[in-house]
GUBAFI-379833 format. One record per residue (C-alpha): x, y, z; residue number from 1; residue in three letters. Coordinates in pm, 1 decimal. Each point is the difference from the previous one (the first is absolute). Layout:
N
NODE       c1       c2       c3 num residu
NODE        X        Y        Z NUM    ALA
...
//
This chain:
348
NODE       c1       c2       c3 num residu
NODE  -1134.7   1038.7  -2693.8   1    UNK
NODE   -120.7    194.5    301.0   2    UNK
NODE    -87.0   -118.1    361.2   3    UNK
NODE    -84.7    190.8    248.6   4    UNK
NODE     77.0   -137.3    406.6   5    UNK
NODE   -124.5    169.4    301.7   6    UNK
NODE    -46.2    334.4   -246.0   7    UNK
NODE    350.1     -6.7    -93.6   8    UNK
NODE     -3.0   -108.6   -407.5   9    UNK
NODE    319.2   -162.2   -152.8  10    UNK
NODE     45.9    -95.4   -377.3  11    UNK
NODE    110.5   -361.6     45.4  12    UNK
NODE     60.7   -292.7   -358.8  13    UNK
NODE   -233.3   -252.4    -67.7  14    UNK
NODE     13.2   -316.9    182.4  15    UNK
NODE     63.9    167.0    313.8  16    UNK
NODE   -233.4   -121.7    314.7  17    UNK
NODE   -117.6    306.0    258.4  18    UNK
NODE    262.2   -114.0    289.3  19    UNK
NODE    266.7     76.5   -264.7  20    UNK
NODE   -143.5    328.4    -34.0  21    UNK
NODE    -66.6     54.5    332.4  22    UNK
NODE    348.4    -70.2     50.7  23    UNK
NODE    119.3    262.2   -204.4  24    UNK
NODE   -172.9    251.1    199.0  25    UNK
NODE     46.1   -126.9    319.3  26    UNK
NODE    -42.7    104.2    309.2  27    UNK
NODE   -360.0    -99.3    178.1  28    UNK
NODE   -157.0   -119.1   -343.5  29    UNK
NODE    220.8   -302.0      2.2  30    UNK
NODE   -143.8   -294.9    112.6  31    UNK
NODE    112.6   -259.0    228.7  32    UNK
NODE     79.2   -310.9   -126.8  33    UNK
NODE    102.3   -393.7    131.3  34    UNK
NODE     15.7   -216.3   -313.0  35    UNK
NODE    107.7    239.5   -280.3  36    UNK
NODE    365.3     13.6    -99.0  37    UNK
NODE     92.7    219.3   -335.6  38    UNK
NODE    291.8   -243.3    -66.4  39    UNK
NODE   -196.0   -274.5    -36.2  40    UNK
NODE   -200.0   -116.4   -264.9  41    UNK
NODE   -406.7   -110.0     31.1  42    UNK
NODE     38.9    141.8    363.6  43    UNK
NODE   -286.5    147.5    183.2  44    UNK
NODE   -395.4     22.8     25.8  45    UNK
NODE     14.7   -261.1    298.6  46    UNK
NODE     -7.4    199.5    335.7  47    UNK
NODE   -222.5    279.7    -80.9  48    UNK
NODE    171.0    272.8    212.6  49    UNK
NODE     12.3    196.4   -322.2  50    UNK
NODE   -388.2    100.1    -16.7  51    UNK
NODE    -54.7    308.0   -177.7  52    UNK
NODE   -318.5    182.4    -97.3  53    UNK
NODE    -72.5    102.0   -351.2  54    UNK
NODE   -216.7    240.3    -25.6  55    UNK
NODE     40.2     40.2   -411.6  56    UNK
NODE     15.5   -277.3   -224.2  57    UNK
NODE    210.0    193.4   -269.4  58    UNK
NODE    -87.6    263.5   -269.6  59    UNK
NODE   -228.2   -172.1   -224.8  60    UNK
NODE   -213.5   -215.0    295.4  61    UNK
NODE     48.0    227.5    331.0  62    UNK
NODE   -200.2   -188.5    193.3  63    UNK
NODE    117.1   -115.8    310.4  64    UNK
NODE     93.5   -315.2     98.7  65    UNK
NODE   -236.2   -156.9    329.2  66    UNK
NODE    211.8   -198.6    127.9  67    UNK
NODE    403.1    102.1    119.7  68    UNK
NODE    282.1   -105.4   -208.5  69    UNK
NODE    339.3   -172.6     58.0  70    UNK
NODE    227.4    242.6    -92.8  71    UNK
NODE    281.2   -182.7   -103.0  72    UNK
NODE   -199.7   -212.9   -261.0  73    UNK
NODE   -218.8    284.4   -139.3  74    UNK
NODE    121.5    143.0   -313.5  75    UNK
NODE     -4.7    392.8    -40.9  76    UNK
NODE   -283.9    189.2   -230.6  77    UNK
NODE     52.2    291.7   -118.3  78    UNK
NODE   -199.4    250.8    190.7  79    UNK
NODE    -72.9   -228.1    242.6  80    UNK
NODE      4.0    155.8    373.2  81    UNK
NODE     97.9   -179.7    272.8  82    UNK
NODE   -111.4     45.1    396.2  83    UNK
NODE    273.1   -202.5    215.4  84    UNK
NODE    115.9    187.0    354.2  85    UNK
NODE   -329.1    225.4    -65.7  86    UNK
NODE   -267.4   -295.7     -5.2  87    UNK
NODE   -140.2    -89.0    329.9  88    UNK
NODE   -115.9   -323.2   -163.3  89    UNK
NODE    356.6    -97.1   -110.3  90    UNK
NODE    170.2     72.9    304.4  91    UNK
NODE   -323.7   -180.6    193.2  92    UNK
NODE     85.3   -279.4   -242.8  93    UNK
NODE    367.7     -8.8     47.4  94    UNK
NODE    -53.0     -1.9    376.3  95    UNK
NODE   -185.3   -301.0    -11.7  96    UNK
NODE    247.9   -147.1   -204.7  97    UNK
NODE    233.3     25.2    291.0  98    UNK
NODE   -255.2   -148.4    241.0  99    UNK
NODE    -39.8   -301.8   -251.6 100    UNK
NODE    410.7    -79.0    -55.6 101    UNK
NODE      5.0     36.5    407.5 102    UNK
NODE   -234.3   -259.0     92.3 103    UNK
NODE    238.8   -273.7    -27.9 104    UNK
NODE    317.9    190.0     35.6 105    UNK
NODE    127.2   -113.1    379.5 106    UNK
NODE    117.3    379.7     50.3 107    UNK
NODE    373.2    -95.1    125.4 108    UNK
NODE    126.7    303.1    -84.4 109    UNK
NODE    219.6     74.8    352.8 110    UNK
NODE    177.8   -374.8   -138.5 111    UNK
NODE      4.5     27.7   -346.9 112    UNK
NODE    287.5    113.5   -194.7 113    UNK
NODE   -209.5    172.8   -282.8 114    UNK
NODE   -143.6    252.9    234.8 115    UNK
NODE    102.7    352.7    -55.8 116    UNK
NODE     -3.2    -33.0   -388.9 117    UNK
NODE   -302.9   -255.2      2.4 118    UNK
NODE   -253.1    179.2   -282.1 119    UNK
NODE   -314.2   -196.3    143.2 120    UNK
NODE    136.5    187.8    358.8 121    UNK
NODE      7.3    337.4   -201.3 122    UNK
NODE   -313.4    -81.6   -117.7 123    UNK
NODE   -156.9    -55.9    299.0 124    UNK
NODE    164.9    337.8    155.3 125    UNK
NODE   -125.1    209.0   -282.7 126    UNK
NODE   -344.7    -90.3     15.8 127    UNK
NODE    -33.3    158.7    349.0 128    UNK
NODE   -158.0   -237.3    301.9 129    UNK
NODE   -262.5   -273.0    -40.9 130    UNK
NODE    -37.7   -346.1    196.6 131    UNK
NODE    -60.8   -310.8   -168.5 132    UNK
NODE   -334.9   -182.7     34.8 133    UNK
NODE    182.4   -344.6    -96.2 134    UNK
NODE    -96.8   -230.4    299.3 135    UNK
NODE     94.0   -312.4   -201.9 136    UNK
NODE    280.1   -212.3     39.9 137    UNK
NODE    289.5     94.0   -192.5 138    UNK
NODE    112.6   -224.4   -243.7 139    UNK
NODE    389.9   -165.2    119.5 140    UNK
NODE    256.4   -176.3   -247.9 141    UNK
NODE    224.4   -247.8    117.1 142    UNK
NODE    373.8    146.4    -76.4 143    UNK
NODE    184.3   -117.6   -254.1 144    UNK
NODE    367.8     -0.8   -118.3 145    UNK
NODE     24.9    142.0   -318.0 146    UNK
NODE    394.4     59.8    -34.5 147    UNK
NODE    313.4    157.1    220.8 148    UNK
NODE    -76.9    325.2    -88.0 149    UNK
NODE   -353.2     77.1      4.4 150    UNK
NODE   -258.6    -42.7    303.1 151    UNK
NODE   -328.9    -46.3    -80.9 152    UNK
NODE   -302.3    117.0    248.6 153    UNK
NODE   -270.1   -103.5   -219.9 154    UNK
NODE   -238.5    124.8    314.4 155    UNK
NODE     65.1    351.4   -136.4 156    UNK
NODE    -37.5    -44.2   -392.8 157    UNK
NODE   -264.7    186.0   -178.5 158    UNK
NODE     30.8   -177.0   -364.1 159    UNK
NODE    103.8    293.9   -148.2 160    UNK
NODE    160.6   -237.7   -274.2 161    UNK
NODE    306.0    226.1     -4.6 162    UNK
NODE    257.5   -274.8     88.0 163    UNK
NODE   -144.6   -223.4   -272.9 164    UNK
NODE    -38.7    247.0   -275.9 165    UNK
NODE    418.2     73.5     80.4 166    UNK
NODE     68.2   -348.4     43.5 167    UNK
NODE   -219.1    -37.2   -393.1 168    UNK
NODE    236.9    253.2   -118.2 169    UNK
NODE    338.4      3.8    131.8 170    UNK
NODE     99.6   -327.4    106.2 171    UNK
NODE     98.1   -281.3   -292.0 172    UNK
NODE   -213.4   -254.9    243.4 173    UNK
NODE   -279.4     69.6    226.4 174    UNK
NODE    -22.8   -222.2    283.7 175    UNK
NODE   -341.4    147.5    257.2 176    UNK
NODE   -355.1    154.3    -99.8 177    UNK
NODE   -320.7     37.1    156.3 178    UNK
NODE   -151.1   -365.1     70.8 179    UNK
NODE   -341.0    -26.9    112.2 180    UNK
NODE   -311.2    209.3    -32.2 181    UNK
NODE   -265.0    246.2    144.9 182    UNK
NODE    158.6     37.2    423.2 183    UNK
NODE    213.6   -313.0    -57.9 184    UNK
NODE    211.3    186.5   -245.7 185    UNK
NODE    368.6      6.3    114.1 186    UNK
NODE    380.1     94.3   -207.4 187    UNK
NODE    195.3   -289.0     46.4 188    UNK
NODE    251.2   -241.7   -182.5 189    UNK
NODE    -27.1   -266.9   -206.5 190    UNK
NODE     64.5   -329.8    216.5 191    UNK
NODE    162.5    264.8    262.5 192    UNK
NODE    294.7     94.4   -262.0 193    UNK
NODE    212.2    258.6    111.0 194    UNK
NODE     36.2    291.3   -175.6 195    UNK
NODE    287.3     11.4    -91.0 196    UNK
NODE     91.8    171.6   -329.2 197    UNK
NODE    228.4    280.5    -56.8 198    UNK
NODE   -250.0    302.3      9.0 199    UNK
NODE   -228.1   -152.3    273.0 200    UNK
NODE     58.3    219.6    253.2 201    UNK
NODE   -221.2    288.6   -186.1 202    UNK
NODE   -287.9   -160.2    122.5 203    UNK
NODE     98.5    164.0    335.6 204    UNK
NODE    -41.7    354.0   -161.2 205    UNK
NODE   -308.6    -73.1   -183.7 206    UNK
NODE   -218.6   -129.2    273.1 207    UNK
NODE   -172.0    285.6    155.7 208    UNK
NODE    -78.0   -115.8    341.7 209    UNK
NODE    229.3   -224.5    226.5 210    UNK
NODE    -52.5   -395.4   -155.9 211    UNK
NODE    321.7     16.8   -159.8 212    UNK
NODE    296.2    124.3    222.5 213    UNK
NODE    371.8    -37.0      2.0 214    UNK
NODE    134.7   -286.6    189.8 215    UNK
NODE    349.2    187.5     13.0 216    UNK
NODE   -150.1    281.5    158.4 217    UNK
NODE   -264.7   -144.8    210.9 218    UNK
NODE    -84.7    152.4    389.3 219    UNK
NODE    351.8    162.4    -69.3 220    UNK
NODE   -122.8    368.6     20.8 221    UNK
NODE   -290.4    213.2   -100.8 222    UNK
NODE     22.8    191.3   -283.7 223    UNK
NODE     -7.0    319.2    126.1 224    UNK
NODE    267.2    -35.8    236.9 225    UNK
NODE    212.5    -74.7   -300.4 226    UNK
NODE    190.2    266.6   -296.2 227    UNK
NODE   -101.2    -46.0   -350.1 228    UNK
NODE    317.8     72.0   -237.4 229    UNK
NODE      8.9    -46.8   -374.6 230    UNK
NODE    301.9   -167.8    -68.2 231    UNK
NODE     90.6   -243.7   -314.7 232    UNK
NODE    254.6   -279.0   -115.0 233    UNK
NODE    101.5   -141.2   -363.6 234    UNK
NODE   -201.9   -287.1     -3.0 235    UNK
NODE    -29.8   -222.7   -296.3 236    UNK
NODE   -350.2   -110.8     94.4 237    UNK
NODE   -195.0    308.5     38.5 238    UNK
NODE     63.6    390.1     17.7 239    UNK
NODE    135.1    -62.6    307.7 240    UNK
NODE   -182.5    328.9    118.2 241    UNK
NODE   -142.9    -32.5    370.3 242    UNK
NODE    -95.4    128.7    352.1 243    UNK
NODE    173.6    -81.8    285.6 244    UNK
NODE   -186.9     11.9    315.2 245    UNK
NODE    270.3     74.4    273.0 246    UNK
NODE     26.5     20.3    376.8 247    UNK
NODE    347.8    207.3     75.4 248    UNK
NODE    269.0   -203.7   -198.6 249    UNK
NODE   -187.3   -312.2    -61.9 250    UNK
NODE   -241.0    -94.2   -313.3 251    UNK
NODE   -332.9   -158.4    135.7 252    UNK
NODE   -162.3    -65.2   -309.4 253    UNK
NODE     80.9     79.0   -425.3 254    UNK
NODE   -345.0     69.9   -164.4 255    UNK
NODE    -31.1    118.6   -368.9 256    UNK
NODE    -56.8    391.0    -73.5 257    UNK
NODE   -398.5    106.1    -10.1 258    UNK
NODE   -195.9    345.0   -142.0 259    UNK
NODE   -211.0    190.6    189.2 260    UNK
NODE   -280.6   -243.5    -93.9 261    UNK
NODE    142.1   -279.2    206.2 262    UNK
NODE    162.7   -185.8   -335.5 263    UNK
NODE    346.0   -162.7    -67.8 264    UNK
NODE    157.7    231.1   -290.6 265    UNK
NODE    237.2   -318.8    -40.5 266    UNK
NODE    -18.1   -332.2    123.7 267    UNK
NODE    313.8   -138.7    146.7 268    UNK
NODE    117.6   -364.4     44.0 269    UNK
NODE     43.3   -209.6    308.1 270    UNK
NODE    349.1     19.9     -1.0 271    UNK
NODE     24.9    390.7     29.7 272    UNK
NODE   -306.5     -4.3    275.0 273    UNK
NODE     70.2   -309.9    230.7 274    UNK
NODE    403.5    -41.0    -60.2 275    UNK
NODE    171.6    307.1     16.0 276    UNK
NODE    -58.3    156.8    371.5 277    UNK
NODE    293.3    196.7     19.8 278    UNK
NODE     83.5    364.7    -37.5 279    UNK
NODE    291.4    -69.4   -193.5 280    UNK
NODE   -180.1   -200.7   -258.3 281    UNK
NODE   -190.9    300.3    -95.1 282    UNK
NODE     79.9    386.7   -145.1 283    UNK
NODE   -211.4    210.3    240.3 284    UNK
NODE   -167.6    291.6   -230.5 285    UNK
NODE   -115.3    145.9    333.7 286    UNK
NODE   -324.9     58.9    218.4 287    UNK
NODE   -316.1   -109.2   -169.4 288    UNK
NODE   -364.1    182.2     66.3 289    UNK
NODE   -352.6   -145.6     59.4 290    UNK
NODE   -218.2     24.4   -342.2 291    UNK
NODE   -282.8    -87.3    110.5 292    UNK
NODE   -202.0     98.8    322.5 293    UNK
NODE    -45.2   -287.3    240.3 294    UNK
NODE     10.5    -53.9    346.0 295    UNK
NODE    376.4    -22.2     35.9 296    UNK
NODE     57.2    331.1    -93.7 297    UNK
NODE   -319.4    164.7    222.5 298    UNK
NODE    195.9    294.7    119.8 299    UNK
NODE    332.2    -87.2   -130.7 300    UNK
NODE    278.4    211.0    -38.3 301    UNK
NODE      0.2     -1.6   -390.9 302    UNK
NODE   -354.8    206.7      3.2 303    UNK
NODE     41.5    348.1    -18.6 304    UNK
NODE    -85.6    182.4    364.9 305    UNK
NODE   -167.2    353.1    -21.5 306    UNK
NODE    245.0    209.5    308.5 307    UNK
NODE   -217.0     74.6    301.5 308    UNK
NODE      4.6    361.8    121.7 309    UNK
NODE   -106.3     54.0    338.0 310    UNK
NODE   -228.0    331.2     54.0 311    UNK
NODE    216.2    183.6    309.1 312    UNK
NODE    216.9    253.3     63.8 313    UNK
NODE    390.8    -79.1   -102.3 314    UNK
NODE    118.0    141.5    298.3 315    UNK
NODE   -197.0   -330.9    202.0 316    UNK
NODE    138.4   -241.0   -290.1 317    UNK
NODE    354.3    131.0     49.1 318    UNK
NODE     36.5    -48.7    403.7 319    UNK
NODE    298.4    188.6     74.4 320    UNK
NODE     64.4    218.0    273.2 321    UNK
NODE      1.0    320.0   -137.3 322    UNK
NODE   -327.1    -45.1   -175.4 323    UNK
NODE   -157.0   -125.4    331.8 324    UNK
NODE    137.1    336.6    146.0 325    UNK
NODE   -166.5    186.3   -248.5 326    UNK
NODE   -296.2   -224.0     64.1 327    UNK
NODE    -57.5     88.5    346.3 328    UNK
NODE      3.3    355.9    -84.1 329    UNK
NODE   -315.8     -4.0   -130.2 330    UNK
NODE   -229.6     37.4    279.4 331    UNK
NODE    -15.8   -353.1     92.5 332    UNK
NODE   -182.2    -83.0    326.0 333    UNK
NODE    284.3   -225.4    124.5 334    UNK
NODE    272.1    262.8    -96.0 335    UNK
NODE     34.7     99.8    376.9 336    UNK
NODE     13.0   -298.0    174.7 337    UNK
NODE    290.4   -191.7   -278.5 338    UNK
NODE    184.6    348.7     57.3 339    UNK
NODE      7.4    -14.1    407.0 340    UNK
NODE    114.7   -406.0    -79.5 341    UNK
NODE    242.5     92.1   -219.0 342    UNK
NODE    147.7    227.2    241.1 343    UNK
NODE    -42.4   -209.7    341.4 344    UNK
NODE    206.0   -306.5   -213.0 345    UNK
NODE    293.8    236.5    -50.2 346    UNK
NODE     44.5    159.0    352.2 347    UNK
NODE    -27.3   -399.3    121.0 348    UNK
//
C-alpha cells in the first residue's frame, strides 16, 4: 500500500503505523517521539509528541481526519497522505506537548547526567523558544533506593512506560511499575526492591529523560567531554556488543549500542555495562559517530563543514614580503611614507 508524508509517497506492508513510514523517509517528516521504542512490544500512544495531520483518510474514504493522530499507533492506508513537519497544527500541537511534559520537570539540566543526549532536552531545542505559563508548584518525590546500580530521580520522569514495558519483556521477574494515579502517578518498586536482575541496567537506555541514571557514572563527567568507541567482549550473557564512553585512557561509562532513532539494537547485561571498566576487558573496533542529532553533537566535529573562502586578493592572504612589495607598487597612498621608513631604519 501507498502513503504519502510531507509529499514524498513510499510503498510501505500492511500493519505498518505512519512513524514507521515516516521513518523510512526520514529526514524532517519524522516525528519526535518520548514513549515509543520499536523493540518493544505494546509501546507507544502515551506522550503524544508524535501528532501528525491526516489530511486523507485512504483511497476508498479520503476524508480527512479532524483531529491529529499519534503516529506511532496509527496504522497506514493506502493512499492515505500524511502532513507532519508541513502542518502548522501538528508542530503547534507538538510544541505544547513540550510545554505540558515541562511543567513538572525541575529543569536540572547543568546537574544532571542525562543532559546532552536527554530527548525531552532535544525536544525542547527543536521546537524553537517559548516560556512556560506553569506558575504551580511542581510536584517533588521523596528519593528512593532502588538498587546499586541505578539512581532514580523520579522528579524528572514523564511515564513514558518504557522502563516497565522492558522490564514486562526482558527480565524473568519484574520488581517496579507505575503506582498511583492522575499527578500522584510515580515508577517505583515493589516494597522498595532493588532491581536487581541480570538485564536491569537497560532501563538506563530506555528512559528518555534523566529519572534513571547510572550510579557508576554519576557527576563523573559530561557526556560530551567524553569518546564514544564501539568495542565488544565474548560474553555468555548477551552480545556483548557496546559503547564505551571514554575520557583519554579511562572508561567512564559502558552503555549498549543505539540507531539513529535513539534505540538499543541489542540489549546488554549488567555484567558487561557496570563490571568491566577497563580497556583491556574490551576489543576496541574504533571511533564511533553520533546517529542521531542532539545537543551533544551541535557543531561537532563528526558533521560535515562546508570550507569558507574569503573574497580578497591572494596576494593579502599570503603575507609575505615580496607580495607586500608588489603591493605597494600599486599606487597606494602610504607607498611614500613606508618607503622613506624603510630607508631611515637601515641607515640607523
Amino acid at each position: 500500500m501507498k502513503v504519502t508524508i510531507d509529499g514524498h509517497t513510499i510503498e510501505v506492508e500492511a500493519g505498518t503505523t505512519v512513524l514507521q513510514a515516516a521513518r523510512m523517509i526520514g529526514g524532517a517528516s519524522v516525528p519526535p517521539t518520548m514513549c515509543y521504542y520499536s523493540k518493544l512490544e505494546d509501546c507507544g500512544g502515551k506522550c503524544r509528541c508524535c501528532l501528525v495531520e491526516i489530511s486523507k483518510g485512504s483511497e476508498r474514504d479520503p476524508r480527512p481526519m479532524p483531529k491529529l493522530q499519534p503516529s506511532c499507533v496509527t496504522a497506514v492506508q493506502d493512499g492515505m497522505e500524511v502532513l507532519s513537519a508541513d502542518s502548522r497544527r501538528a508542530l503547534e500541537a507538538r510544541q505544547a506537548v513540550t510545554e505540558f511534559l515541562l511543567i513538572n520537570h525541575p529543569l536540572d539540566c547543568p546537574v544532571c547526567d542525562q543532559a546532552g543526549e536527554c530527548d525531552l532536552q532535544n525536544l525542547a531545542y527543536g521546537n524553537g523558544n517559548f516560556k512556560s505559563r506553569y506558575i504551580e508548584e511542581k510536584r517533588i518525590f521523596e528519593p528512593e533506593n532502588i538498587g546499586p546500580y541505578i539512581q532514580l530521580h523520579m522528579n524528572r520522569c514523564i511515564l513514558c512506560y518504557r522502563c516497565v514495558k522492558l522490564a514486562d519483556q526482558l527480565t524473568p521477574e519484574r520488581v517496579h511499575g507505575v503506582v498511583g494515579r492522575g499527578d500522584h502517578a510515580e515508577i517505583s518498586t515493589y516494597i522498595e526492591r532493588a532491581i536487581d536482575n541480570d538485564f536491569s541496567g537497560n532501563v538506563i537506555d530506555v528512559c528518555p529523560v534523566g529519572a534513571l541514571t547510572d550510579k557508576t557514572f554519576r557527576f563523573k563527567s559530561r557526556v560530551w567531554f567524553n569518546k564514544p568507541f564501539n568495542a565488544h567482549r565474548h560474553c555468555t550473557k548477551c552480545s556483548g556488543k557496546v559503547t564505551l564512553w571514554m575520557f583519554g585512557d579511562t572508561v567512564q561509562r559502558v552503555t549498549a549500542r543505539k540507531d539513529e532513532w535513539h534505540e538499543v539494537e541489542d540489549f546488554i547485561c549488567n555484567e558487561c555495562r557496570f563490571e568491566h571498566k577497563n580497556v583491556e576487558d574490551w576489543i576496541v573496533e574504533g571511533p564511533r559517530k553520533f546517529e542521531k542529532p542532539s545537543v551533544i553533537n551541535v557543531n561537532n566535529y563528526t558533521t560535515h563543514l562546508k570550507k569558507v573562502k574569503i573574497e580578497t586578493e591572494e596576494l593579502v592572504l599570503e603575507g609575505r614580503d615580496e607580495d607586500r612589495k608588489k603591493i605597494s607598487m600599486s599606487g597606494s597612498p602610504y607607498d611614500e611614507k613606508e618607503k622613506e621608513a624603510i630607508e631611515k631604519t637601515k641607515e640607523e
